[in-house]
N, C-alpha and C positions, 0 to 999 in steps of 0.2 A: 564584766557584764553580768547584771545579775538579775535574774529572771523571776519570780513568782511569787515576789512580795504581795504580801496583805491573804495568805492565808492564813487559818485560825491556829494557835499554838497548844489548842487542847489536847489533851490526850486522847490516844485513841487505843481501841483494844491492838496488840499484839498481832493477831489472828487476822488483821485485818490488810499487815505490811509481812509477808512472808521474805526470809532472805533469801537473795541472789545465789547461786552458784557462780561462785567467781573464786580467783586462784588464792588470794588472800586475805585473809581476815585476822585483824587486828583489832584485840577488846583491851578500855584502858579503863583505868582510876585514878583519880588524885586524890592526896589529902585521906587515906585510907587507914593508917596504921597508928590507929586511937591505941592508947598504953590502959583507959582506962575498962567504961563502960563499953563492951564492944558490938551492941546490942544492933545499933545502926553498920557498921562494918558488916555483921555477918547478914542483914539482910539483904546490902545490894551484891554482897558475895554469893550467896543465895541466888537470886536474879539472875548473876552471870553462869551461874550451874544449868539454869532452869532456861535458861534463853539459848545456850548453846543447845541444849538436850532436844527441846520443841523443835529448832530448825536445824534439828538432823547436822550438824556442820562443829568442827573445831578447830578451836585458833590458832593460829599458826604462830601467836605471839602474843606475849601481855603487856601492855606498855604500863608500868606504875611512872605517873607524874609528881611522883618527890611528895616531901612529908610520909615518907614510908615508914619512919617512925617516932612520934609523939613521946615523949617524959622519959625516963630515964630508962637505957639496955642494960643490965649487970651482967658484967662478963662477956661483953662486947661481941664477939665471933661466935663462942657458946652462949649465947643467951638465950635461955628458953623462950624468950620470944619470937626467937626467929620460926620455934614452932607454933605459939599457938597464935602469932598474930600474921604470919605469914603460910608458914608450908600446910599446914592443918588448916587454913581459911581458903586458902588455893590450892586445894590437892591435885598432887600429880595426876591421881587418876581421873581428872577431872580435865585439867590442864597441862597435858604432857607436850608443855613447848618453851622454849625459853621464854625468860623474864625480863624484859629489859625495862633497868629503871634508872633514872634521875635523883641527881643531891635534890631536896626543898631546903626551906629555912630550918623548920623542925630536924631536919636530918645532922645540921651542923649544930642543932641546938645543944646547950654545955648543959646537960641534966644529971649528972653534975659533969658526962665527961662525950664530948661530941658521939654521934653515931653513925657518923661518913667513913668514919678508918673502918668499922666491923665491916661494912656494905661492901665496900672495897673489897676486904679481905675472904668475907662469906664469898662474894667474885671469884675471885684467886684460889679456894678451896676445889673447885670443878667438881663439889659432889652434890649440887643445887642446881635447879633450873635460873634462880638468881644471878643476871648479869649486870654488871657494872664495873665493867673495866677500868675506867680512867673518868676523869672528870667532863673530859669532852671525847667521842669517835663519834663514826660513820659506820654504815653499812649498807646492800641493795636487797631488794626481795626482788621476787623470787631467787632462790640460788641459782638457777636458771634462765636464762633471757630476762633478766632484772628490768624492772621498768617502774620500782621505785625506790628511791637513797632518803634513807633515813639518815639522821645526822641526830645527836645526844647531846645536850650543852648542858651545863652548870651557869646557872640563871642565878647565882647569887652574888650580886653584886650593887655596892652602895646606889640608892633608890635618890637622886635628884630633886628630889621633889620641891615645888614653887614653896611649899610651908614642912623644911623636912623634920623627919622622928627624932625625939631624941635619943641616941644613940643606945644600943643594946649589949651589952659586955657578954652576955649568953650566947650572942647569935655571931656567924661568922658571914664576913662579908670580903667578897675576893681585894688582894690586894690591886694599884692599879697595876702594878708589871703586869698579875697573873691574871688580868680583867685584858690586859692588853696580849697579851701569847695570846687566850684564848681565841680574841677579837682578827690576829693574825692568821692564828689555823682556823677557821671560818669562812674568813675571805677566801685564803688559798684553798678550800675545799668547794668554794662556790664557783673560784676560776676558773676550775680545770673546767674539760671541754665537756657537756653535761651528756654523762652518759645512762640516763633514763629519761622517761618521761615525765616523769613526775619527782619532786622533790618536797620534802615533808623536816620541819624542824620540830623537837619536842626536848620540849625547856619545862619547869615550875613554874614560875615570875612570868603571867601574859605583859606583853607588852602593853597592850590595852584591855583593860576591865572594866566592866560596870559596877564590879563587888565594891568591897570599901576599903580594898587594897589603892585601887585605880590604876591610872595608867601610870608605868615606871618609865620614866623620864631618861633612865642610864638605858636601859634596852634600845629605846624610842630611837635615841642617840644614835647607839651606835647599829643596831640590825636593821635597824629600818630600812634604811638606805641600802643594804645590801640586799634584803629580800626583794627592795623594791628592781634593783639595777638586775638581780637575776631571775626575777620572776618565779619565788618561792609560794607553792602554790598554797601549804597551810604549815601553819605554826601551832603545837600543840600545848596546852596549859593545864594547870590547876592552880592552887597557892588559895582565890579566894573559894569559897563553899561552895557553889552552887554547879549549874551546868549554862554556859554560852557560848553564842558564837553570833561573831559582829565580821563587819562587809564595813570598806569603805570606799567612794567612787572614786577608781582611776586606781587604784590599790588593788596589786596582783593577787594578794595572799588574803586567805581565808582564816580568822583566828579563833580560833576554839578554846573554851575554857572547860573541862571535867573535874573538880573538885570536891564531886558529892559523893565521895567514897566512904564515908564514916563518919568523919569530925563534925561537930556543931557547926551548925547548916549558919552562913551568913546572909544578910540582907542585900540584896539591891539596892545602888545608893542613884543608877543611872539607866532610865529605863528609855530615854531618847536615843538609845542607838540600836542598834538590832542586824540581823529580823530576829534574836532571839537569845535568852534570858530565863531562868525560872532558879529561883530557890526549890532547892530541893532534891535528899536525896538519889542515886544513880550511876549510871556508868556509860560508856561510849563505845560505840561499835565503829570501826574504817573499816571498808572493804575494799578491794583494789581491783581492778581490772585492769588491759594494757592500755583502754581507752579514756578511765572513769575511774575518780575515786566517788565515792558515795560515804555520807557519813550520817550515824543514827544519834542521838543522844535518847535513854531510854530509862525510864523510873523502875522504883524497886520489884515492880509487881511484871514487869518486864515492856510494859506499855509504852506505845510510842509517843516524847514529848516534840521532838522536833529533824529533820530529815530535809538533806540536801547532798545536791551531787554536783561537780564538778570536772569539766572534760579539759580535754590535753590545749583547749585552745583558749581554757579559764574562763570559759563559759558559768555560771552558779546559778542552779537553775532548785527555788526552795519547793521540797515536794512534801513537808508538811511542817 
């Protein structure tokens, strides 16, 4: 059910939507961890200093949506990029909470030598806020009377498409066994008896896009059907540039797309689906409560571009 179409998607001052005091808060990026110019990276990093600082509050967690890191690591585990594109762009002291993040494409990309083993291993180090376990888990928030499951997937996997790419020997694309284990422990993670209220996936690869990725035909396949049989209430993204989120009738789940974390901002190729859309970089606010998730998307200067909430009974009601 979705409520409050046909408001206007301008921006609005900051000052004007103060945040919630509620138990959780969760701030994400995708597509953030440019190798080159990092000039766009560190302003909506910026943003995210300056947005938490204004409304008094900190996150209890960073969600990076894949493409963590862009062109070639040297020295993989020790790469000084791990400081100055990651831990010195998101200081602890800024953000003293785990990190939990996502393979993207760029992550598996061969520049010249993949950068999914470091991430992993930076993981396994335990001297980082930097998590990434495995290629797919789960988790609940609060630690306490949980009432919502996060769940982590590795979104790359070969793209169906009616006119597909020609193939890319750089980029890593899951095999089908390990497209199919994955597709295995998903379901059986969706069967069990649901013990929150709220259930949230967050992948790289949206299932549906407006960018000029579009929509991926392999996901479409195979999640769809199970967010739709368990009534997954959002699915988180990045992959193309921009910031979206699309609604479709009779469709449980809420899909969000955060991609405007640094890299060169992409066009909108589909602006007939909505309620919302912008080129442009930014970042993404969720906040939780036991009755409501509420989700912000918000530009670099920390201004509000678009705002909607969601109750336990999948109500979406657009409040700007």
């Amino acid at each position: 059910m979705l409520q409050g179409c046909g408001l206007p998607p301008t921006e609005i001052s900051a000052t004007q939507d103060p945040v919630e005091d509620v138990p959780i808060h969760l701030l994400m990026v995708g597509d953030w961890g440019v190798g080159g110019n990092q000039t766009d990276q560190a302003m909506v990093a910026a943003a995210l200093r300056n947005y938490q600082t204004k409304w008094s509050f900190k996150a209890d967690s960073l969600l990076m949506l894949g493409d963590n890191f862009y062109d070639g690591m040297p020295g993989g585990v020790t790469s000084p990029r791990w400081q100055s594109t990651f831990e010195q762009m998101y200081p602890a002291s800024d953000f003293n909470c785990p990190v939990y993040a996502v393979p993207g494409n760029h992550d598996y990309e061969l520049a010249p030598e993949s950068k999914v083993d470091a991430e992993f291993a930076y993981s396994a180090l335990g001297t980082s806020r930097w998590t990434m376990p495995s290629r797919y888990w789960s988790m609940t928030m609060p630690a306490a009377n949980p009432y919502v499951t996060l769940y982590f997937v590795d979104s790359n996997m070969p793209n169906e498409r009616a006119q597909p790419l020609p193939p890319n020997p750089n980029f890593y694309t899951a095999t089908d066994a390990q497209r199919q284990e994955q597709l295995d422990w998903l379901t059986t993670e969706l069967n069990k008896p649901k013990a929150t209220t709220f259930r949230v996936v967050v992948g790289h690869h949206p299932l549906y896009s407006n960018g000029p990725h579009g929509d991926n035909n392999t996901l479409i396949r195979d999640w769809d059907p199970l967010f739709r049989a368990h009534k997954v209430d959002m699915y988180l993204a990045g992959h193309d540039h921009d910031l979206q989120h699309l609604e479709f009738a009779g469709h449980p789940t809420s899909f969000v797309s955060s991609g405007g974390g640094g890299a060169t901002l992409n066009a909108l190729d589909n602006s007939s689906r909505g309620p919302f859309g912008m080129e442009v970089h930014g970042f993404t606010h969720l906040h939780a409560s036991a009755q409501q998730l509420t989700l912000r998307h918000l530009g670099t200067d920390g201004g509000l571009l678009h705002k909607f909430s969601r109750t336990a009974d999948g109500t979406v009601t657009i409040l700007h």
